[in-house]
MMTF fields as JSON, N, C-alpha, C and O atoms, coordinates in Angstrom:
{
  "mmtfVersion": "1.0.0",
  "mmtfProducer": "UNKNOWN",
  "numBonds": 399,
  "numAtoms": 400,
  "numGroups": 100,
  "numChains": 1,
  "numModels": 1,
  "chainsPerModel": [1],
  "groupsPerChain": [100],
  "chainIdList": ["A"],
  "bondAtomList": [4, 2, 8, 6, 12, 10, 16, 14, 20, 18, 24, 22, 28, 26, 32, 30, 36, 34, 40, 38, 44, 42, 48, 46, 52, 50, 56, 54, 60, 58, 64, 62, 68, 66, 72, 70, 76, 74, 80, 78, 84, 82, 88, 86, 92, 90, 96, 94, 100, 98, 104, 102, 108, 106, 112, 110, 116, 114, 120, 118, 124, 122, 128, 126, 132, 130, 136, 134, 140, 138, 144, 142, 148, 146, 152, 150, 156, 154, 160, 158, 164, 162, 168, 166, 172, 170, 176, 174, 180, 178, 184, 182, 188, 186, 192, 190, 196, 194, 200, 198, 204, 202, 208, 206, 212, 210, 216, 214, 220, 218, 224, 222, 228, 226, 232, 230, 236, 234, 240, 238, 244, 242, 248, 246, 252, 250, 256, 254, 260, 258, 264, 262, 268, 266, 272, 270, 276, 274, 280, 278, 284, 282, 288, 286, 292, 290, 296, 294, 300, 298, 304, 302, 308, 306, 312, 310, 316, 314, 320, 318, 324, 322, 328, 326, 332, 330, 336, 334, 340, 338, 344, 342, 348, 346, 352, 350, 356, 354, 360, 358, 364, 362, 368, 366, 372, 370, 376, 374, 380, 378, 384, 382, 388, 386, 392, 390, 396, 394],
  "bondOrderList": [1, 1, 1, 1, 1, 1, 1, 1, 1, 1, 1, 1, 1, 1, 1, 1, 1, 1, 1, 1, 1, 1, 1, 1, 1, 1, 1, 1, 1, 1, 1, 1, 1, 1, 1, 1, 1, 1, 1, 1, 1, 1, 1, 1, 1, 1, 1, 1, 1, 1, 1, 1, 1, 1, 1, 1, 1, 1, 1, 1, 1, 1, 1, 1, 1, 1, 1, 1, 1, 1, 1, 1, 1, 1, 1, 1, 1, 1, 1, 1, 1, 1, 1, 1, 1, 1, 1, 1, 1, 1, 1, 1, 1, 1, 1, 1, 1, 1, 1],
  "groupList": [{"groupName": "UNK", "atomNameList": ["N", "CA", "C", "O"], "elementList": ["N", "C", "C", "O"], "formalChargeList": [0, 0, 0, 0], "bondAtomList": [1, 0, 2, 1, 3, 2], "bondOrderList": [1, 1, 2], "singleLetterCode": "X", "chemCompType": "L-PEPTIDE LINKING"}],
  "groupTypeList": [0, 0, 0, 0, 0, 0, 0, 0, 0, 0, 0, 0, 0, 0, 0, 0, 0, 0, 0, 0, 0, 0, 0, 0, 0, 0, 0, 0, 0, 0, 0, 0, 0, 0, 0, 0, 0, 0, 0, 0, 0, 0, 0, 0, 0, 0, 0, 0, 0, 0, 0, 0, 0, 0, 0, 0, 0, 0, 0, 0, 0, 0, 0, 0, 0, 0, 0, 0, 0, 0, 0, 0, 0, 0, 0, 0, 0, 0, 0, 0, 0, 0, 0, 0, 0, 0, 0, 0, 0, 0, 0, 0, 0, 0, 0, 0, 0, 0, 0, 0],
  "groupIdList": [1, 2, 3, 4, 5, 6, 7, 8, 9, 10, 11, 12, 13, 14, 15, 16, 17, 18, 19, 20, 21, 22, 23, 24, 25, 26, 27, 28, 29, 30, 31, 32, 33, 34, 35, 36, 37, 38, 39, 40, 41, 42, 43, 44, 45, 46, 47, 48, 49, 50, 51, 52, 53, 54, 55, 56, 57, 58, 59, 60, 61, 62, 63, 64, 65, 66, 67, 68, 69, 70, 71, 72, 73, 74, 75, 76, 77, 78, 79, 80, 81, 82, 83, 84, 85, 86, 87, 88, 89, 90, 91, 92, 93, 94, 95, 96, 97, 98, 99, 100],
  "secStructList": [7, 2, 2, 2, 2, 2, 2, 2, 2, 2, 2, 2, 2, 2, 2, 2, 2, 2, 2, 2, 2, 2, 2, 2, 2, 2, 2, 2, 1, 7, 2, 2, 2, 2, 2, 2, 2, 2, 2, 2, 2, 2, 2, 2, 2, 2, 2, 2, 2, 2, 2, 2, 2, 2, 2, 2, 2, 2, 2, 6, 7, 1, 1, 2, 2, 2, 2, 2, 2, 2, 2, 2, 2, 2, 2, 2, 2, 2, 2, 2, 2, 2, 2, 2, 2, 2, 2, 2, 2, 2, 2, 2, 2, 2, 2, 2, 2, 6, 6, 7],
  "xCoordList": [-4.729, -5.337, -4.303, -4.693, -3.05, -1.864, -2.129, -2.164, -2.402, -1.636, -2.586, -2.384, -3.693, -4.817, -4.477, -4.756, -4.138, -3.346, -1.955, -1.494, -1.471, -0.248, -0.577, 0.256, -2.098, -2.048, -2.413, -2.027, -3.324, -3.367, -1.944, -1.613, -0.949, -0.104, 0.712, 1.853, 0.433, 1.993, 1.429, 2.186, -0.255, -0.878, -1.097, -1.429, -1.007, -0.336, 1.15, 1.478, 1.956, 3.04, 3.505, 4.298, 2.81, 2.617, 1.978, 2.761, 0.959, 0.637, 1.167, 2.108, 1.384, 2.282, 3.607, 3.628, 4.404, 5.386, 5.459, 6.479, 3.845, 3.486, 3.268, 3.696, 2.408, 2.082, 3.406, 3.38, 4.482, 5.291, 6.221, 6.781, 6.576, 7.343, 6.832, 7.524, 5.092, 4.638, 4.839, 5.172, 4.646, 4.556, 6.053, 6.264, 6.922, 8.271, 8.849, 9.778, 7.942, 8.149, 7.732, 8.322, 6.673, 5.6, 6.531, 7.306, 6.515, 7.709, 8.541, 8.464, 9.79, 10.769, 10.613, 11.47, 10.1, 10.02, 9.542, 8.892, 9.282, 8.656, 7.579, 7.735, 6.505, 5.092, 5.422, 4.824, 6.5, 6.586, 6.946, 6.407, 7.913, 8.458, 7.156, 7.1, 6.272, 6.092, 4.765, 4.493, 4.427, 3.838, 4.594, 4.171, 6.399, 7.088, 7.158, 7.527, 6.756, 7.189, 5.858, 5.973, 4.454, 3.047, 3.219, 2.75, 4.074, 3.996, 4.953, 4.835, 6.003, 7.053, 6.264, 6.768, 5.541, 4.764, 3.771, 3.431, 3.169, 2.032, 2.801, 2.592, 3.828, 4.757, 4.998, 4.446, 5.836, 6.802, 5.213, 5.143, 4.175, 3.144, 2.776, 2.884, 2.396, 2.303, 3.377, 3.087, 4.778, 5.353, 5.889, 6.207, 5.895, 5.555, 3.984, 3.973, 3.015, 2.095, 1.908, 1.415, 2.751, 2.726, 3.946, 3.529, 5.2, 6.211, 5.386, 5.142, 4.76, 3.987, 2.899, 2.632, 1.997, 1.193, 1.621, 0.814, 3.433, 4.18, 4.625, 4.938, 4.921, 5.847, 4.468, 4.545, 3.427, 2.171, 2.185, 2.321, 2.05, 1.72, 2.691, 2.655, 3.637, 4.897, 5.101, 5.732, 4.891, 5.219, 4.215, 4.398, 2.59, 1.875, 0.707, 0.126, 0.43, 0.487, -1.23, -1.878, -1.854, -3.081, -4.322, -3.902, -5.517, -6.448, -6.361, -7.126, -5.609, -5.135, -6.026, -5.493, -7.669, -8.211, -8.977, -9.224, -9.28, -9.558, -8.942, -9.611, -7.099, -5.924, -6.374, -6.533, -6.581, -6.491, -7.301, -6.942, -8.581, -9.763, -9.584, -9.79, -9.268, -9.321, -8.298, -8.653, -6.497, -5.967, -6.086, -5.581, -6.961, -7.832, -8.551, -8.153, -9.2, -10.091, -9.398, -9.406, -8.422, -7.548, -6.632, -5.91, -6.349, -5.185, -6.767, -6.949, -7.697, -8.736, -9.022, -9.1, -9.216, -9.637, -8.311, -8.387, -6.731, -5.799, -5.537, -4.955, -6.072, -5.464, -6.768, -6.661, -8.052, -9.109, -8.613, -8.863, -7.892, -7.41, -6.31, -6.303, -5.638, -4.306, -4.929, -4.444, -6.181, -6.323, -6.797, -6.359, -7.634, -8.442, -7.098, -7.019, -6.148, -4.717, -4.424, -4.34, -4.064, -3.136, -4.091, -3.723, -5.173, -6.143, -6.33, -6.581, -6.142, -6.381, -4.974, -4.83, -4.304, -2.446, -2.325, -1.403, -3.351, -2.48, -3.245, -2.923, -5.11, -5.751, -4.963, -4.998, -4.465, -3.833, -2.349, -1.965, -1.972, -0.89, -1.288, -0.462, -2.487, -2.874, -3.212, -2.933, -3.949, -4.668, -3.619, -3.879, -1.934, -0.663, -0.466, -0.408, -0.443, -0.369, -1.117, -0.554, -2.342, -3.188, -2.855, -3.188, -2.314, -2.194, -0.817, -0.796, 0.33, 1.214, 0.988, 1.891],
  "yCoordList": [22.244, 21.16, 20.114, 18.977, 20.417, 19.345, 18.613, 17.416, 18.985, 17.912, 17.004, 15.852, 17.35, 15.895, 14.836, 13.698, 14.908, 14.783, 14.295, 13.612, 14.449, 14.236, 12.77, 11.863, 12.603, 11.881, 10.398, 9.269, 10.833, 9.597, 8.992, 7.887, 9.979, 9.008, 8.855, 8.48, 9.055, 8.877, 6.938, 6.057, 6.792, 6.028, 5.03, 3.88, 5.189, 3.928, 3.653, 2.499, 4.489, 4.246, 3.027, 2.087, 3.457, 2.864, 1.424, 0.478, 1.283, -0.126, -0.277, -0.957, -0.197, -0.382, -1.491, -2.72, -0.669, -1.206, -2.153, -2.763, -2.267, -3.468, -4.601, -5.639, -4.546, -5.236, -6.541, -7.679, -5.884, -6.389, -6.906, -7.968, -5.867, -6.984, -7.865, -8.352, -8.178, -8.926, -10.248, -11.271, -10.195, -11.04, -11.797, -13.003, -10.811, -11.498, -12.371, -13.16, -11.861, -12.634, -13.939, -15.019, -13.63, -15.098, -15.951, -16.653, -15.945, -16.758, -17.253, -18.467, -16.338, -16.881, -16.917, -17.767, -16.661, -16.933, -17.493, -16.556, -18.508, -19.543, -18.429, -17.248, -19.447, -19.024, -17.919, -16.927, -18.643, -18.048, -16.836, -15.952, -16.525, -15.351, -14.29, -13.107, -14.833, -13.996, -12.583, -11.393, -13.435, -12.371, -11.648, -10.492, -11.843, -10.294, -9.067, -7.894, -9.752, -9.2, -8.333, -7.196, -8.935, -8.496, -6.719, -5.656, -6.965, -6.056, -5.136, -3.984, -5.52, -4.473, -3.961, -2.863, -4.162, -3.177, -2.315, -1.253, -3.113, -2.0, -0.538, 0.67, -1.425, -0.716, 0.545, 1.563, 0.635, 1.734, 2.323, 3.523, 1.586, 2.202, 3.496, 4.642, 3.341, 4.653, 5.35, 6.504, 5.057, 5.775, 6.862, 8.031, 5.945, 6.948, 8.114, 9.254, 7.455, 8.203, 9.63, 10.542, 9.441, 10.042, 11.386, 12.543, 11.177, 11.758, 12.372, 13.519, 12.068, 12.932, 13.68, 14.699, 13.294, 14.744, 15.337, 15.966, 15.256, 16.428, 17.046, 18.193, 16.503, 17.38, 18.458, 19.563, 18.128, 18.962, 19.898, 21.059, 19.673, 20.901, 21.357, 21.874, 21.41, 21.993, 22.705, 23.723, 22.686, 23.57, 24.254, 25.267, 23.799, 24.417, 25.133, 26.133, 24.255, 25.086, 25.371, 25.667, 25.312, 25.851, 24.771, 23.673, 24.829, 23.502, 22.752, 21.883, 22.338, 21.227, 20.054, 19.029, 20.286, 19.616, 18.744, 17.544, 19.464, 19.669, 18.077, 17.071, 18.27, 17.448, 16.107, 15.049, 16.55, 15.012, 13.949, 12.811, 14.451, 13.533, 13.092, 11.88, 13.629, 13.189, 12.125, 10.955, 12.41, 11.573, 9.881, 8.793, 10.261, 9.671, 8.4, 7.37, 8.875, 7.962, 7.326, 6.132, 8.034, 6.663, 6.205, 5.347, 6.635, 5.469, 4.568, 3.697, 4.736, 3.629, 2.785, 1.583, 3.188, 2.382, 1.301, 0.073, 2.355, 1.145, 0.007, -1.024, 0.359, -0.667, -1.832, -3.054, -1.051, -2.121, -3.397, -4.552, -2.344, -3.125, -4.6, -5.746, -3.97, -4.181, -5.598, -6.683, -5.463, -6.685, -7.712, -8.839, -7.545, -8.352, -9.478, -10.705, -8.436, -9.146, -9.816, -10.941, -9.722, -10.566, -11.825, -12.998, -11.407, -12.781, -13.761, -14.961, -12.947, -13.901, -14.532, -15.723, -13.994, -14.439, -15.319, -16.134, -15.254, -16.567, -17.557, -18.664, -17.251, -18.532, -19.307, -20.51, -18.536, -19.033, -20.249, -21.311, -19.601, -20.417, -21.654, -22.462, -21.727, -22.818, -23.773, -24.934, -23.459, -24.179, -25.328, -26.532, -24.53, -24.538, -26.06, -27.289, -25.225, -26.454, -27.753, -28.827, -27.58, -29.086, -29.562, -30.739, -29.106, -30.099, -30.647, -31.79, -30.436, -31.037, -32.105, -32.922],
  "zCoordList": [-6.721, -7.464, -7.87, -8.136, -7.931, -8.454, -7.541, -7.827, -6.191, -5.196, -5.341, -4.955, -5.881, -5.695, -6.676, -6.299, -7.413, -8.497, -8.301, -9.215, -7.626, -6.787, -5.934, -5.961, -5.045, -4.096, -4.911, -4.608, -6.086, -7.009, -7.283, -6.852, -8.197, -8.486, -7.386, -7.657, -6.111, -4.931, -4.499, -4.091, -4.811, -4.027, -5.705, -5.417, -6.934, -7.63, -7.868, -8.143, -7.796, -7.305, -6.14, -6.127, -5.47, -3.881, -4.452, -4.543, -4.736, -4.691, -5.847, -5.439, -7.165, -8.209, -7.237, -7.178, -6.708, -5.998, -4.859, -4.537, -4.038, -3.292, -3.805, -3.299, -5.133, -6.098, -6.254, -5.785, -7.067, -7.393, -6.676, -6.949, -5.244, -4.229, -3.262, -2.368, -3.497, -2.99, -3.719, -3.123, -4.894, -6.151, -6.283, -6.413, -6.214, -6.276, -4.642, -4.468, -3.775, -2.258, -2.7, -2.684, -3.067, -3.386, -4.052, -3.401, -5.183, -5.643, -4.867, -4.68, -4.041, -3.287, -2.376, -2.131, -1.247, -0.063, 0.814, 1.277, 1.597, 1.74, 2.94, 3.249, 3.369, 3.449, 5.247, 5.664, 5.803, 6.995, 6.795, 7.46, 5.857, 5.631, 4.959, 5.293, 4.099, 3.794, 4.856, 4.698, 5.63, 6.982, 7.208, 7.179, 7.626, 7.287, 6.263, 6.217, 5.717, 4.159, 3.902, 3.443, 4.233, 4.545, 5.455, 5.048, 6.792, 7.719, 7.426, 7.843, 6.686, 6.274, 4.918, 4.681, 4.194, 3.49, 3.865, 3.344, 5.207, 5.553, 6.226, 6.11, 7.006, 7.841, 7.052, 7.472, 5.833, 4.636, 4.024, 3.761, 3.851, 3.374, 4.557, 4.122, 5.868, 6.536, 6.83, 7.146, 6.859, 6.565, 5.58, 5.797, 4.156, 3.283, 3.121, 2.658, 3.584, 4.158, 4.333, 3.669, 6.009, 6.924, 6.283, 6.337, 5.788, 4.918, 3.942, 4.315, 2.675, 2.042, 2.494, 1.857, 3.772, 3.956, 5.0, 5.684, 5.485, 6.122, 5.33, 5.651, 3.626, 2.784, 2.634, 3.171, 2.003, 1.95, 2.995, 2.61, 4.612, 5.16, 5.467, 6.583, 4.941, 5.221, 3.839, 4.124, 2.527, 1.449, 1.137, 0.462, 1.638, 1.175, 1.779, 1.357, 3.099, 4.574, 4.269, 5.273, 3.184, 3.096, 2.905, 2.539, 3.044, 2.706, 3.212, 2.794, 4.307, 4.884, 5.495, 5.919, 5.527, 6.29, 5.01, 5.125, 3.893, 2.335, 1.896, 1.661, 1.872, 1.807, 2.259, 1.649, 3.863, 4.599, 4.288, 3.985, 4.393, 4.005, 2.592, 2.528, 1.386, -0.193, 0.564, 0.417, 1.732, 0.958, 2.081, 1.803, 3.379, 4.112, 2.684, 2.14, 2.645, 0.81, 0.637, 0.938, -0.009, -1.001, -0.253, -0.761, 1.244, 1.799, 1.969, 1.119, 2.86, 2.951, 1.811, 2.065, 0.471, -0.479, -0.784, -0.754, -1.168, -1.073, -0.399, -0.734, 0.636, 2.452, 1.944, 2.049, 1.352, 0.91, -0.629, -0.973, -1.052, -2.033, -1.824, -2.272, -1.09, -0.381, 0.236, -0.084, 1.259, 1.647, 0.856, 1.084, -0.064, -1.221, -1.776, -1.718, -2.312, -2.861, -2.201, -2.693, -0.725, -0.153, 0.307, 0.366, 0.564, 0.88, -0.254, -0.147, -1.53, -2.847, -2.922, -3.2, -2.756, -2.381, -1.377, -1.374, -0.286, 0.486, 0.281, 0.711, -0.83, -0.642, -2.056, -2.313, -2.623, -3.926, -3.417, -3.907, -2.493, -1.66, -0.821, -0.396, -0.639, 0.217, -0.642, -0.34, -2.018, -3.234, -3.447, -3.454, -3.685, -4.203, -2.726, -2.68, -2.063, -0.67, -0.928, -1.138, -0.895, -0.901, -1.979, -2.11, -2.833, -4.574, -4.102, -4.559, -3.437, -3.371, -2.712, -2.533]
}
């Protein structure tokens, strides 16, 4: 039961920390850059992913199909979240554009 518990906070952690180095791109980085900056988060997002439900079937070896789907959910709901932000982020950047 921890680990479910586990997949919540690995996955606000996770956007906790997209959140903010998206936010601080925004600020500095001009608009081309920030589509890198977009793909190098999705990028470290399945990687860290993919790293936490190997640490899972590797220490705990049991439930595993149980595991995937709960943590299936919340990578789907984040990645849903994930896009909402960045679309409100780049229409917020364009707003920023036409007023200049």
């Amino acid at each position: 039961m921890i680990w479910y518990i586990c997949i919540l906070l690995f996955f606000l952690l996770l956007e906790g920390t997209i959140i903010v180095s998206v936010n601080i791109g925004f600020k500095k980085l001009e608009k081309r850059r920030l589509v890198n900056l977009y793909l190098l988060v999705r990028a470290a997002k399945i990687a860290l992913s993919i790293i936490f439900v190997g640490v899972y079937y590797f220490v705990v070896k049991t439930d595993i199909k149980t595991f995937a789907v709960v943590f299936l959910l919340f990578y789907l709901l984040s990645v849903g979240f994930e896009t909402w932000y960045f679309i409100s982020k780049e229409r917020q950047l364009k707003k920023e554009e036409g007023k200049e």
